[in-house]
N, C-alpha and C positions, 0 to 999 in steps of 0.2 A: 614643148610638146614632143618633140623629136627625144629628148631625155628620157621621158618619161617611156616614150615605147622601146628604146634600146633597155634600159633600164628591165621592166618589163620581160624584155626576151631574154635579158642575162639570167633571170628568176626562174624561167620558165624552162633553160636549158639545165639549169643548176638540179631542176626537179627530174631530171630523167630519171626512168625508173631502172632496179636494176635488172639483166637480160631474164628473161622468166625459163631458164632451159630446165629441162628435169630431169633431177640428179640421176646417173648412171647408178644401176645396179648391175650385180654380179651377168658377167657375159654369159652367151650363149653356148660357150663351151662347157661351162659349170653348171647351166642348167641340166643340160645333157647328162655329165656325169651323174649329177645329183638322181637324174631320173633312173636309170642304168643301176645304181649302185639300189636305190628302190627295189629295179625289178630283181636283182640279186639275193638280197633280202626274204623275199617270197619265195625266190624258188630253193632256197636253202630250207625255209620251215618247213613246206609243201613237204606231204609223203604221201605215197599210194596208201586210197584207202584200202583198209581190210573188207572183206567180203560182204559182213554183216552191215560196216557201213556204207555198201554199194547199195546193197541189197533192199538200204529203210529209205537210200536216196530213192532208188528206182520204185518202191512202192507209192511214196508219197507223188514225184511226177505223174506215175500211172495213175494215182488216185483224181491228183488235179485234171489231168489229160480227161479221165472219164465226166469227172462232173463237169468241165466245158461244155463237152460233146451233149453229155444230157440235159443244160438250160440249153444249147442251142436247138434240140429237138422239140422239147418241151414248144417253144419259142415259136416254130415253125409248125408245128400242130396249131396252135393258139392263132397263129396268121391263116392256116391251112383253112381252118374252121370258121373264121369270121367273114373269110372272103366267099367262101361256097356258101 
């Protein structure tokens, strides 16, 4: 019986599994780079917009800026009125 459980534990050490570590990738210094060289990238395309394209940016924000503003009143009328 003593056999059988030494026997047993030889089995059972034979079965370790192997260490589960997870593989290294590329270091932290590369990442960095990697990110760095990204922002490099962009600012090399980047160029000042021309006027006209300042110009249709700034309308279309003013335009969103106002219609916020106007469901917000809308909004607040429609509360104004149901509570009085």
């Amino acid at each position: 019986m003593e056999e059988a459980n030494v026997q047993q534990q030889q089995k059972v050490e034979q079965k370790e599994e192997p260490s589960k570590e997870k593989p290294k990738g590329p270091g932290i210094v590369s990442k960095i780079r990697g990110v760095i060289g990204n922002y490099k990238r962009v600012i090399e395309v980047a160029r000042k917009p021309t006027k006209e394209d300042f110009m249709s940016s700034a309308k279309i924000t003013g335009s969103g800026i106002v219609l916020l503003g106007a469901i917000g009143f809308v909004i607040f009328l429609i509360y104004f009125l149901v509570v009085k």
